[in-house]
DSSP file (Angstrom, degrees, kcal/mol; ACC not computed):
  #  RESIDUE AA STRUCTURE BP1 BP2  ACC     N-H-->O    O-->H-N    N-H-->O    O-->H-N    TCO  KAPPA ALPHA  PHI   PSI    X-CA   Y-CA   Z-CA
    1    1 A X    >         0   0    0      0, 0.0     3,-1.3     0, 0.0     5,-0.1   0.000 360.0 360.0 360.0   4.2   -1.0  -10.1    6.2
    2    2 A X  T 3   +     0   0    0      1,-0.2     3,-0.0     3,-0.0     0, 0.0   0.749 360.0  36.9 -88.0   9.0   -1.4  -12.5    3.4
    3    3 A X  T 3  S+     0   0    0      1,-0.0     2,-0.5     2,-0.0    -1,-0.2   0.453 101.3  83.2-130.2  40.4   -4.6  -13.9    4.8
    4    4 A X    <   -     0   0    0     -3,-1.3     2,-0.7     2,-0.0    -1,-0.0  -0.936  68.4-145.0-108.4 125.0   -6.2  -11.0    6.2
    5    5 A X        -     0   0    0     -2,-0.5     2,-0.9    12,-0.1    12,-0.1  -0.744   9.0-159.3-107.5 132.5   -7.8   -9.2    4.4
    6    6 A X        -     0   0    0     -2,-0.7    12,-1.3    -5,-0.1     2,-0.4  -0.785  17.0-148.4-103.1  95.4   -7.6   -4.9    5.3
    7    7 A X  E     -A   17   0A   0     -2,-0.9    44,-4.8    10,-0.3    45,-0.4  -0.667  25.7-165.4 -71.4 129.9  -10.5   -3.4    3.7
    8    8 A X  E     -A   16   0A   0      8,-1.6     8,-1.8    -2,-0.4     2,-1.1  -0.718  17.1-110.3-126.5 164.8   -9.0    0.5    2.7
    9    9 A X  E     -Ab  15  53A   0     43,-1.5    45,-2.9    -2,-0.3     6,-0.3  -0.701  20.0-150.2 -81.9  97.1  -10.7    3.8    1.6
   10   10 A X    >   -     0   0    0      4,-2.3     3,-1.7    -2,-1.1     4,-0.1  -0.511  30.9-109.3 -72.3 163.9  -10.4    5.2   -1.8
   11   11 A X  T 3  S+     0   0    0      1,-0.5    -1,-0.1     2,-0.2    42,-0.0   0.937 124.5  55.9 -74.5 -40.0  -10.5    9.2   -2.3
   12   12 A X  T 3  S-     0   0    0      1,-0.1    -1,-0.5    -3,-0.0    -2,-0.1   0.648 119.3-118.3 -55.9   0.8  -13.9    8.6   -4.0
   13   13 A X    <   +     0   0    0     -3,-1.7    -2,-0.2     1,-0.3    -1,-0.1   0.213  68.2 136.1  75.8 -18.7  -15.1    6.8   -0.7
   14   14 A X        -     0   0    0     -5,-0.1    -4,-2.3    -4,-0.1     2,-0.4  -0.441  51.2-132.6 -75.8 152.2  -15.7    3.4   -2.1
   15   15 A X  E     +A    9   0A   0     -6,-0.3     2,-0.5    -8,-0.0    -6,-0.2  -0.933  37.4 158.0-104.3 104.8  -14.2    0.5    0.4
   16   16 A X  E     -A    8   0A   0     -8,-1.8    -8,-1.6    -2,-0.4     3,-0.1  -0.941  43.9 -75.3-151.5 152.3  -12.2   -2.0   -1.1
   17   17 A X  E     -A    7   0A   0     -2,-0.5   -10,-0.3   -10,-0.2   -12,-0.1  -0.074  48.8-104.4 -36.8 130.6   -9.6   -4.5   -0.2
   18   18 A X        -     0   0    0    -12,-1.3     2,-0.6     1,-0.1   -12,-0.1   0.001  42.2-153.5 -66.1 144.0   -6.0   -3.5    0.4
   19   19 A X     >  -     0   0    0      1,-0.1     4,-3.4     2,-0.1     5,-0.2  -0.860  13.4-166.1-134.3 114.3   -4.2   -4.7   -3.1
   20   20 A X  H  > S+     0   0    0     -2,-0.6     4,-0.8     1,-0.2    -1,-0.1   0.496  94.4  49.9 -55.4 -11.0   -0.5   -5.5   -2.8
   21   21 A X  H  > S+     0   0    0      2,-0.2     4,-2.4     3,-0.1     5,-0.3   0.650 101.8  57.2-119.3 -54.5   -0.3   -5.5   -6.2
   22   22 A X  H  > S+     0   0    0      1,-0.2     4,-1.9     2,-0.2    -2,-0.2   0.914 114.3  45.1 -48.0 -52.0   -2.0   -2.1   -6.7
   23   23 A X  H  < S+     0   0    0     -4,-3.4    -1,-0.2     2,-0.2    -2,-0.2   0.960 108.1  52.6 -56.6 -49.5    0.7   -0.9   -4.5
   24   24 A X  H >X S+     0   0    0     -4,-0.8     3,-3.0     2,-0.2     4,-2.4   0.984 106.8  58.2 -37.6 -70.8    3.8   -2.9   -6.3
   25   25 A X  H 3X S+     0   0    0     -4,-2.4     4,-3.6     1,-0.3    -1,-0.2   0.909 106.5  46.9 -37.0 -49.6    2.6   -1.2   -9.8
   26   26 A X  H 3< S+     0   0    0     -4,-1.9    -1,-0.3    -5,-0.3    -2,-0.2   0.565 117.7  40.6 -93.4  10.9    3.0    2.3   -8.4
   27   27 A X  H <>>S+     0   0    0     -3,-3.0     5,-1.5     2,-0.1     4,-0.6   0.818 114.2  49.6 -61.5 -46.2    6.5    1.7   -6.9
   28   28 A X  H  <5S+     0   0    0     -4,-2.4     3,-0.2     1,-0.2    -2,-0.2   0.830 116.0  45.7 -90.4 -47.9    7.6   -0.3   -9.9
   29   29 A X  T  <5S+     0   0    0     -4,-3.6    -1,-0.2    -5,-0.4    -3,-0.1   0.653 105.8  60.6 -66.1  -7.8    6.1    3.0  -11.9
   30   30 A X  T  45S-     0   0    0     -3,-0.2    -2,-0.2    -5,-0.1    -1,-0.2   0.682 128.7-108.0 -70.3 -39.3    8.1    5.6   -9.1
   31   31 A X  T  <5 +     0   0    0     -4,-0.6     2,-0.3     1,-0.2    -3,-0.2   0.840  67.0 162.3  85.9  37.5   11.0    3.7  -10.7
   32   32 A X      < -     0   0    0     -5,-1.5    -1,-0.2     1,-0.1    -2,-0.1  -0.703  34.1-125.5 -79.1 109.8   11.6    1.6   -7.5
   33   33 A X     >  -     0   0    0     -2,-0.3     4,-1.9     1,-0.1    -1,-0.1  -0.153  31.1 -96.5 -52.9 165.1   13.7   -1.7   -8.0
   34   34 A X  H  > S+     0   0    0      2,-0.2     4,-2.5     3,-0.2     5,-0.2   0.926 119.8  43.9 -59.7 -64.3   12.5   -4.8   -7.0
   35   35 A X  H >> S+     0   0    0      2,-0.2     3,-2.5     1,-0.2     4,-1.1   0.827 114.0  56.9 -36.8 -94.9   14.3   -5.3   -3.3
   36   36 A X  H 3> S+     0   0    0      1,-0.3     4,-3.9     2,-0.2    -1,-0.2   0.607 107.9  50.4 -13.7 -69.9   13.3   -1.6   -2.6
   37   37 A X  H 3< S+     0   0    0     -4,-1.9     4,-0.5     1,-0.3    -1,-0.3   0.738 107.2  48.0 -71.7 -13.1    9.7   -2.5   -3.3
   38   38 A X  H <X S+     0   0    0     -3,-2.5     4,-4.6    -4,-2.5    -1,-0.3   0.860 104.2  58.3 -54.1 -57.9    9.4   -5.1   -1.4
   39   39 A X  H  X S+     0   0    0     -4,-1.1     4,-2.9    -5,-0.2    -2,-0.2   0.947 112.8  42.5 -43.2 -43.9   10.9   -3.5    1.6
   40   40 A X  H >< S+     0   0    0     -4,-3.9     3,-2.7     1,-0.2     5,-0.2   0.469 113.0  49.2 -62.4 -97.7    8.1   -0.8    1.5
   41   41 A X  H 3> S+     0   0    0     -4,-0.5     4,-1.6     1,-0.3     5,-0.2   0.386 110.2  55.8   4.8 -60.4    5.2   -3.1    0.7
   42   42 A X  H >X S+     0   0    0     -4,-4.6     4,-1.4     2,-0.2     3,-1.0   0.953 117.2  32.6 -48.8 -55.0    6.6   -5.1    3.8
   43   43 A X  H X< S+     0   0    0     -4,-2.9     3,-3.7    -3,-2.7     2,-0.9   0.836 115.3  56.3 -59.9 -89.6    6.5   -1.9    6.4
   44   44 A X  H 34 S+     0   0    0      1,-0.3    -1,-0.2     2,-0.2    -2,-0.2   0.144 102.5  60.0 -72.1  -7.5    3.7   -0.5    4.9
   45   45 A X  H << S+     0   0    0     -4,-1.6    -1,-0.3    -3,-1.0    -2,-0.2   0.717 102.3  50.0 -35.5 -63.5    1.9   -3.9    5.6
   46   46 A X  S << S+     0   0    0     -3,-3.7    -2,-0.2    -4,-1.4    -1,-0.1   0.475 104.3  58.8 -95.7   9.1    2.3   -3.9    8.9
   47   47 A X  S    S+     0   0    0     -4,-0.1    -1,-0.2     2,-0.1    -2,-0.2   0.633  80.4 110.0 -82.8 -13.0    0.9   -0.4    9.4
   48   48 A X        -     0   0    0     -5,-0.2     2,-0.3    -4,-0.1    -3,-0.1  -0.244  41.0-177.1 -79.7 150.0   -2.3   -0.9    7.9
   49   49 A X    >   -     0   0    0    -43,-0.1     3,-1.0   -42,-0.0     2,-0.3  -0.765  42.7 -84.9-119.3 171.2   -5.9   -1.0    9.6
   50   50 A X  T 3  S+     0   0    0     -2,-0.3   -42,-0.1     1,-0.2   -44,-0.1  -0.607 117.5  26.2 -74.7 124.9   -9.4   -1.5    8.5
   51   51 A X  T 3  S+     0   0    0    -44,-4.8     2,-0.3    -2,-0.3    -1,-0.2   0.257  82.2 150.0 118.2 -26.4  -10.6    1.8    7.3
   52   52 A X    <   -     0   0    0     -3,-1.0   -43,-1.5   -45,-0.4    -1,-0.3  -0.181  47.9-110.9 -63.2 128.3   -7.4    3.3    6.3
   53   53 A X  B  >  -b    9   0A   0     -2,-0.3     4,-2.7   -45,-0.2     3,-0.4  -0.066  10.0-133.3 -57.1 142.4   -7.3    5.9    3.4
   54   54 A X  H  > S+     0   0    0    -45,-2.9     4,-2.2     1,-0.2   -44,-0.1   0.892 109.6  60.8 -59.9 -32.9   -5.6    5.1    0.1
   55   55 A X  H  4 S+     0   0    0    -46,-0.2    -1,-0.2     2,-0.2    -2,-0.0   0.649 109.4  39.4 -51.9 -38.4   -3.9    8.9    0.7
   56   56 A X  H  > S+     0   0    0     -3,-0.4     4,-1.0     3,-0.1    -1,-0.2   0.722 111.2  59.2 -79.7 -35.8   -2.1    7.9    4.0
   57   57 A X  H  X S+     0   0    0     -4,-2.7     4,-2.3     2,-0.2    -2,-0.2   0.979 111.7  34.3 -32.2 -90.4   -1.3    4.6    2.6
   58   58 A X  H  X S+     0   0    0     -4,-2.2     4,-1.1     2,-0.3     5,-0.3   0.699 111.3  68.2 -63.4 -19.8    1.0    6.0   -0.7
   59   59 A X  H >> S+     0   0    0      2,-0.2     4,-3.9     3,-0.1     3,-0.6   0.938 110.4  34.4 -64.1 -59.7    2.3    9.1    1.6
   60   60 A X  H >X S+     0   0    0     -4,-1.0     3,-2.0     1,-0.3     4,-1.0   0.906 106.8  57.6 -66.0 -69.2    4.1    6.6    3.4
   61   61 A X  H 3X S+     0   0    0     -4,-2.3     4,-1.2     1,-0.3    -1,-0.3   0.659 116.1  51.3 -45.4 -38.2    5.0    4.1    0.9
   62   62 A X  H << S+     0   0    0     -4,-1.1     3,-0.4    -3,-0.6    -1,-0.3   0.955 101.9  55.2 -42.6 -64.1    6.8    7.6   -0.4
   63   63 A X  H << S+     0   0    0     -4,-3.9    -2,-0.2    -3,-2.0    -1,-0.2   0.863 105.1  50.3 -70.2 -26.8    8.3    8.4    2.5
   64   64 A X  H  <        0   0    0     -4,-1.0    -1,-0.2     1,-0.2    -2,-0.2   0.943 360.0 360.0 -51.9 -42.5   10.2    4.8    2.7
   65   65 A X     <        0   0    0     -4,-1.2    -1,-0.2    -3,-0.4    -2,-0.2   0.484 360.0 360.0 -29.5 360.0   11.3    5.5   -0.8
């Protein structure tokens, strides 16, 4: 995915690019070790479409946990 870019929904509405980094920070703040976050990030990578909500997004990245 790293040169595709997933435009995703935040709860406000606003459309903005999927941020891998955005994700990392709230694993790494779950208190998720490195390996661990990586794994999600990686699945949760390959689920995403254009359009998807930020809400459906972090359920799952949970639910790897």
């Amino acid at each position: 995915m790293a040169d595709k870019i997933i435009n995703i929904i935040k709860s406000s509405g606003e459309r903005v690019p999927f941020s891998r980094q955005k994700l990392y920070d709230s694993l790494k703040r779950s208190g998720a070790n490195e390996e661990v976050i990586n794994d999600v990030i990686k699945d949760v990578e390959s689920f995403l479409y254009e359009g998807i909500d930020t809400k459906t997004i972090f359920r799952k990245a949970f639910e790897l946990l």
